[in-house]
C-alpha positions as CSV (number, residue, x, y, z in Angstrom):
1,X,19.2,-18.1,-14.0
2,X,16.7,-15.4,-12.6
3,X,16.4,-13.6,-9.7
4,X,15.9,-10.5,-8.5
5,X,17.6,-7.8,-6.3
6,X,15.4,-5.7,-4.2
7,X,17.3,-1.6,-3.6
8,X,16.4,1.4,-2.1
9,X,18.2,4.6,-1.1
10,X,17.8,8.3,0.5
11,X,17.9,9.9,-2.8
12,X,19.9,12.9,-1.5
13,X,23.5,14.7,-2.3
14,X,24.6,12.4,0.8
15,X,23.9,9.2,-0.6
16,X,27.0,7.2,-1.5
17,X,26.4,4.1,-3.8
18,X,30.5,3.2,-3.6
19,X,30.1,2.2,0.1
20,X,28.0,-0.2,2.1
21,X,25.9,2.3,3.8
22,X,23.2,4.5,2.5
23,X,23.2,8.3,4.9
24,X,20.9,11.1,4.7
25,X,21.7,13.9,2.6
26,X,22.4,17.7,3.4
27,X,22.7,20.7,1.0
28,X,20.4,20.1,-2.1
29,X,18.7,23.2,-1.0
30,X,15.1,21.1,-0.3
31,X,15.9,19.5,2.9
32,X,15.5,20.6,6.4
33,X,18.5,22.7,7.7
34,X,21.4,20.5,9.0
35,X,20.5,22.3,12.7
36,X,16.8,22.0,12.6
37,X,15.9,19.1,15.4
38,X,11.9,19.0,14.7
39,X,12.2,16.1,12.1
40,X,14.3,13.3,12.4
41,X,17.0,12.1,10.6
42,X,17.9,8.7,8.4
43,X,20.5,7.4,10.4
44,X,23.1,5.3,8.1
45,X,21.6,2.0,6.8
46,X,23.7,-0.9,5.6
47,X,22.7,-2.1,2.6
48,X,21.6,-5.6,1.5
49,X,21.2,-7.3,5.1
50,X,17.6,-7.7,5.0
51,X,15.9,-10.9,3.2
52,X,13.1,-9.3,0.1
53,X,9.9,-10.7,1.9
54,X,7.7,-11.7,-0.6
55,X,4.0,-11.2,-0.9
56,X,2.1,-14.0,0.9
57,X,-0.5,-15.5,-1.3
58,X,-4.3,-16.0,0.1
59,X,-5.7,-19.5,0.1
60,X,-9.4,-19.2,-1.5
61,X,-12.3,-20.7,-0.1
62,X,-14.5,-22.8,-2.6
63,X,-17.1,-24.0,-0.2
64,X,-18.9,-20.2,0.1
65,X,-20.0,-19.5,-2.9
66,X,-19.8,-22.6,-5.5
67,X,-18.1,-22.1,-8.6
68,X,-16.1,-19.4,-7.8
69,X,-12.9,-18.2,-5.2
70,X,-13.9,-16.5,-1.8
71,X,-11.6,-14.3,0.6
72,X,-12.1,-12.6,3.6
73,X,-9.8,-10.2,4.0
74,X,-9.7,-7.4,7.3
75,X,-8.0,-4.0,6.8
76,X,-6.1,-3.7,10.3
77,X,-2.6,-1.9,12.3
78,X,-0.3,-3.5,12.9
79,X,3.6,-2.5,12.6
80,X,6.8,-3.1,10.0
81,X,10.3,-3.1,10.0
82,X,11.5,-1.4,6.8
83,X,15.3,-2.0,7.5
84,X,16.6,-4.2,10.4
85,X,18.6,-0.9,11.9
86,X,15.3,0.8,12.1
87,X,12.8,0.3,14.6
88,X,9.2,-1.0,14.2
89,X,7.0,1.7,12.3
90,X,3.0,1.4,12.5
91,X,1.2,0.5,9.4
92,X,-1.5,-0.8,7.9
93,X,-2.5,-3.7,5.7
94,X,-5.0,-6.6,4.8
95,X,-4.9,-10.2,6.3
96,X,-6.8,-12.7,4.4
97,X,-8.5,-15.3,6.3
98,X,-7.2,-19.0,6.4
99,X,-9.8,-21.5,5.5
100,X,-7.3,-24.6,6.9
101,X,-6.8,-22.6,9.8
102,X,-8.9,-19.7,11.2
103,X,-6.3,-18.9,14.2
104,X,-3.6,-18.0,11.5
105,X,-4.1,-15.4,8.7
106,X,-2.6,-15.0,6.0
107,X,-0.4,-11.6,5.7
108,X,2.8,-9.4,6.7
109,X,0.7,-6.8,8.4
110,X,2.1,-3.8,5.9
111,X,0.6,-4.0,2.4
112,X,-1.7,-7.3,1.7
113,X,-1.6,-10.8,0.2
114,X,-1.5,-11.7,-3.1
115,X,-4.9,-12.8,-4.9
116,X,-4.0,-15.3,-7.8
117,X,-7.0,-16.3,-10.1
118,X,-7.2,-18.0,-13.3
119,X,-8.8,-15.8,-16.0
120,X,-12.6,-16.0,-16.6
121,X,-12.5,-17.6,-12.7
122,X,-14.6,-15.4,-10.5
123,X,-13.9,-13.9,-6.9
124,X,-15.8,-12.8,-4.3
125,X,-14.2,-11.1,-1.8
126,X,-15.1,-9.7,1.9
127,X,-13.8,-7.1,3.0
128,X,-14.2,-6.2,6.6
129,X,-12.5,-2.8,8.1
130,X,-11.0,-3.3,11.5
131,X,-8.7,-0.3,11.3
132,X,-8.8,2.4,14.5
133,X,-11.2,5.2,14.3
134,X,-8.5,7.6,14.5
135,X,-5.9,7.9,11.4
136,X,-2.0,7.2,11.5
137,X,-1.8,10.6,9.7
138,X,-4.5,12.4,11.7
139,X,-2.9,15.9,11.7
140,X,-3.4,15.6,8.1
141,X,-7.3,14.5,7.9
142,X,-7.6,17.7,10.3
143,X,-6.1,20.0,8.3
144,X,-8.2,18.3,5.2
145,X,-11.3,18.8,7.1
146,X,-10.7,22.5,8.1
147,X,-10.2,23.3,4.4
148,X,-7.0,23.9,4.1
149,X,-6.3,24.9,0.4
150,X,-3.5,22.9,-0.3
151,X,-4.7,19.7,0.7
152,X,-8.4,20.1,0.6
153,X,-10.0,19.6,-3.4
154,X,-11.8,22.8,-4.5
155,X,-14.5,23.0,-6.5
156,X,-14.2,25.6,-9.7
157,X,-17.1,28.1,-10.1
158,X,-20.3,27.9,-10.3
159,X,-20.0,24.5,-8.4
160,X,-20.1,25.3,-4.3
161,X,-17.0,22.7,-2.7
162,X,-18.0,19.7,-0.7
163,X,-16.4,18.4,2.6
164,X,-14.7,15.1,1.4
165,X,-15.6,13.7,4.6
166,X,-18.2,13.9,7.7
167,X,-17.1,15.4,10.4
168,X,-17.0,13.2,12.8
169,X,-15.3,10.5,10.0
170,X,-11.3,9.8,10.7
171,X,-10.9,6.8,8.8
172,X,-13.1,5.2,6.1
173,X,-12.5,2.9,3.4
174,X,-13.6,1.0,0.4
175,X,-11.1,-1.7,-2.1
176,X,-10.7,-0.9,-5.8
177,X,-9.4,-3.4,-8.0
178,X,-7.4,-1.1,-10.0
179,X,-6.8,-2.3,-13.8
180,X,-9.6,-5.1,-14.3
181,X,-13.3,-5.0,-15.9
182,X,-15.5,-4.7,-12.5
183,X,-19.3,-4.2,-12.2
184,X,-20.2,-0.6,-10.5
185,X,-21.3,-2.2,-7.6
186,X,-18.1,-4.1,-6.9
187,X,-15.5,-1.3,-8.3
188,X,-14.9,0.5,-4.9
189,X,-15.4,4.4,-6.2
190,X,-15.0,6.6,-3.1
191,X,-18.5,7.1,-2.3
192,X,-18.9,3.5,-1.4
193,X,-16.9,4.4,1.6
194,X,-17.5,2.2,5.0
195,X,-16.1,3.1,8.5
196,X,-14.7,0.9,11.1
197,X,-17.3,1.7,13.1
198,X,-20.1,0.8,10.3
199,X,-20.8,4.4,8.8
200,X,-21.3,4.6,4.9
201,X,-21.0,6.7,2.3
202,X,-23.7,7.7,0.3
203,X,-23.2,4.8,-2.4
204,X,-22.0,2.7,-0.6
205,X,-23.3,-1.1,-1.6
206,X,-22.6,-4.4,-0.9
207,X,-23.3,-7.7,-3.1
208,X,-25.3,-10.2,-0.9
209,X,-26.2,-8.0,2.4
210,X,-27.5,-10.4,4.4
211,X,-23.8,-12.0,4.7
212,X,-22.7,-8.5,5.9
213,X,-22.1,-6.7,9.1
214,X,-21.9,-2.7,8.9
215,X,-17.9,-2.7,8.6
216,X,-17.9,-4.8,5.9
217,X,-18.7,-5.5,1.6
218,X,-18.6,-7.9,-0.6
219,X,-17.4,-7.5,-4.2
220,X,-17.0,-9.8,-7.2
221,X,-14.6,-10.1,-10.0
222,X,-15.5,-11.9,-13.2
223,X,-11.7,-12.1,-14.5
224,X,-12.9,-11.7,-18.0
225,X,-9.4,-10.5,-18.9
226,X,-5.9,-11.1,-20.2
227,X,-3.3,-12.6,-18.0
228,X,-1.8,-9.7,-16.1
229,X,-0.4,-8.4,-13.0
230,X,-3.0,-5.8,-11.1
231,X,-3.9,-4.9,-7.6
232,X,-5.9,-3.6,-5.4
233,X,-6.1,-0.7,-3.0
234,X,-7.9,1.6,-1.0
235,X,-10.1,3.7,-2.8
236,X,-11.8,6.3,0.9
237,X,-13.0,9.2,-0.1
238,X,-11.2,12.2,0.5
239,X,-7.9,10.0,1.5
240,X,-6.8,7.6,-0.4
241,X,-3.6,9.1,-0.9
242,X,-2.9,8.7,3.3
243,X,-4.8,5.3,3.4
244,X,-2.3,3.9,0.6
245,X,0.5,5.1,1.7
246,X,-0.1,3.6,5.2
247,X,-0.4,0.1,3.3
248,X,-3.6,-0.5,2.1
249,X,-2.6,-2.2,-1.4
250,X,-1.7,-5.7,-2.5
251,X,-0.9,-7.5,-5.9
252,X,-3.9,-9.3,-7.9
253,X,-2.3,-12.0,-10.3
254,X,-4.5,-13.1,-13.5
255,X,-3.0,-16.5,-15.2
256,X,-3.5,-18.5,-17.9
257,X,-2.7,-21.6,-18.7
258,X,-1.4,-21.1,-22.0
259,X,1.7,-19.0,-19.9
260,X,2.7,-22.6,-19.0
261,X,3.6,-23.6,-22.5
262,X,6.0,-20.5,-22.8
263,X,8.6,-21.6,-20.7
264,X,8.0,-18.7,-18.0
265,X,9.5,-18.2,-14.6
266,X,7.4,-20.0,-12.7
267,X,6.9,-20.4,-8.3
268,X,9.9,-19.6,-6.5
269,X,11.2,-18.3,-9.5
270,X,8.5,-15.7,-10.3
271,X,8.9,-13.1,-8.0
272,X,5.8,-10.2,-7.8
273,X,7.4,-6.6,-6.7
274,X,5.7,-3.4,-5.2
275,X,7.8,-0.5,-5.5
276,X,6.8,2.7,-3.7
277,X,8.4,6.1,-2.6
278,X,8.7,6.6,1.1
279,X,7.9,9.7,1.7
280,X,7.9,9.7,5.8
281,X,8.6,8.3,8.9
282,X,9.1,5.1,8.8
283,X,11.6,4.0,11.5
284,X,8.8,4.2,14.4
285,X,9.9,4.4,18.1
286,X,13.8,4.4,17.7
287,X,13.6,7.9,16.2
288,X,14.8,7.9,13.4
289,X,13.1,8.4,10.0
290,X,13.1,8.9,6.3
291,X,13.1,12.9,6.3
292,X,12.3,14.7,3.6
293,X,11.3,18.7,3.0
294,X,10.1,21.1,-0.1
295,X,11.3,24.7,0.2
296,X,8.2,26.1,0.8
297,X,7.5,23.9,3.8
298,X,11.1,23.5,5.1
299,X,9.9,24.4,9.0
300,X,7.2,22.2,8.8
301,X,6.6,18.8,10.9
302,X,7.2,15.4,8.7
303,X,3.3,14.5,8.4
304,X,2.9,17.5,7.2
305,X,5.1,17.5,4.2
306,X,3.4,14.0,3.6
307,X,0.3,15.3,2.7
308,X,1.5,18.0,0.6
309,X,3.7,15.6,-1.3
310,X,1.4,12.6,-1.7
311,X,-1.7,15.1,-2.6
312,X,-0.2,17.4,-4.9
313,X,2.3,15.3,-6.7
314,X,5.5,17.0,-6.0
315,X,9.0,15.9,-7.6
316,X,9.8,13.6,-4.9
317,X,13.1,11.7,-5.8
318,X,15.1,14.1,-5.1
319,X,13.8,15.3,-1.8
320,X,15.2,13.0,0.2
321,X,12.9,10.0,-0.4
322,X,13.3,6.4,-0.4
323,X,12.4,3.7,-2.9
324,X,10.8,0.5,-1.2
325,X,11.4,-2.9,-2.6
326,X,9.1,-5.7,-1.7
327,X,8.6,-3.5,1.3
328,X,12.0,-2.9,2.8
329,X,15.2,-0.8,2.6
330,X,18.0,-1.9,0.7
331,X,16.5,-5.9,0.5
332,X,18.3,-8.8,-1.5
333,X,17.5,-11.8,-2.8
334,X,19.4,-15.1,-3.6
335,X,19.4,-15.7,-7.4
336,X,18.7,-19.5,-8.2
337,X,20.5,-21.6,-11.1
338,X,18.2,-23.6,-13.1
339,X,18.5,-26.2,-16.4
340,X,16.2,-24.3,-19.0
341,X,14.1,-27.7,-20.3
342,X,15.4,-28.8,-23.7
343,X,13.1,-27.1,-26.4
344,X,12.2,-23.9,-24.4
């Protein structure tokens, strides 16, 4: 038997495991005062009534480039149900393109497909940015622009600081392929940076450029590497923290075929999981949200405290946060029975 069971909770003094509903907490001295009104509040979730979607996998194109696996795949908004009591939040994500049927992508709209490769197969991959000029978190890139010290990187003497971003830049990106053996020109560093609107960064580069408009790069993997379990993500410069939080990341399986002699889970019983800390709002026009505070910011607005938390690394799990399984609240799964074959 395998399966899996996908959980999450407002990690708070209010949270009560015994029951069937998850509430926000009060009184662990971090949160927002019980009377404060200017963030919203997790209204009680029931647990375990949402299916765990699993990650779509991209279907590769073989035609493009011969001897290897090709994907386009588009950064764009789009929006996400983390619970079924909450309403629709805006995100991001990647949609790969369907080769056996242009008119239907392949995606969720939050986070991305999976890429799944045989080792020492290559990949080339598109990637085209069709995300709006202005960011979800724009308060945030504001504040990051006008130097404010506790979100902005500073530079230690004798070195002078640098804006991490142009000025008239919102939203830029560039995909890393975080864990595997890639060539500089295909390891998306932040300086490779490209715009919606087709501005680059200042090393930014592209494989083949005459198959490129200006919102988009092509990269290559060689897969020279053990079987493993990696992804990728955005890698913009000066906020990758915001862009990957939004849901700019997806899972990048390497196989091998000598996994099929072990006896592994295989298909519908191998099951790939992203876990993340929610760390704002996420229940989108019905008002409610997954609050959390830090003393030192406990009168400031939601977006606000997510900048601070994603950029400086603060003890979240205690905060009032919540844990995101396969990309929802409180998820489940069905486990499956199976006859393990005879010498296995």
């Amino acid at each position: 038997m395998t399966g899996v069971m996908g959980s999450a909770a407002v990690l708070s003094a209010g949270c009560s495991e015994d029951t069937g509903t998850a509430s926000a907490g009060h009184g662990t001295g971090h949160e927002m005062g019980a009377a404060d009104s200017s963030v919203p509040r997790t209204p009680a979730l029931e647990k375990y009534v949402d299916p765990l979607p699993r990650p779509v996998t991209a279907i590769p194109d073989r035609s493009v480039y011969p001897g290897a696996d090709y994907y386009e795949i588009t950064m764009r908004q789009g929006s996400w149900r983390f619970h079924r009591d909450l309403g629709p939040a805006t995100v991001w994500g990647y949609w790969a393109a369907n080769p056996h049927d242009r008119h239907k992508p392949i995606g969720m709209g939050y986070l991305g497909p999976t890429i799944s490769v045989p080792k020492d197969h290559p990949t080339v991959v598109k990637y085209r940015n069709q995300l709006p000029t202005t960011h979800m978190f724009q308060s945030v890139i504001d504040r990051i622009r006008k130097g404010d010290p506790q979100l902005t990187p500073t530079a230690p003497p004798p070195y002078k600081s640098k804006a991490p971003f142009p000025a008239h830049i919102s939203v830029w990106n560039v995909v890393h392929q975080h864990g595997g053996y890639t060539a500089p020109q295909s390891d998306g560093p932040p300086l490779q940076s490209f715009s919606p609107d087709g501005f680059h960064a200042e090393a930014y580069t592209t494989l083949d450029p005459g198959r490129v408009a200006r919102n988009e790069a092509i990269a290559a993997y060689t897969n020279h590497e053990r079987a493993s379990l990696l992804w990728y993500h955005d890698h913009g410069m000066g906020m990758t923290s915001l862009n990957v939080y939004a849901g700019l990341a997806g899972l990048y399986l390497i196989t091998d075929p000598a996994e099929e002699r072990l006896g592994l889970p295989q298909g519908e019983f191998e099951v790939p999981l992203i876990l993340q800390a929610a760390l704002g709002n996420l229940a989108g026009g019905d008002g409610a949200a997954l609050a959390f505070t830090q003393e030192v910011q406990a009168r400031r607005a939601v977006a606000e405290c997510l900048a601070a938390t994603t950029t400086l690394w603060l003890p979240v799990y205690g905060l009032g946060a919540a844990v995101l399984v396969g990309a929802v609240m409180w998820g489940h799964d069905r486990a499956r029975a199976r006859r393990t074959p005879a010498g296995s």
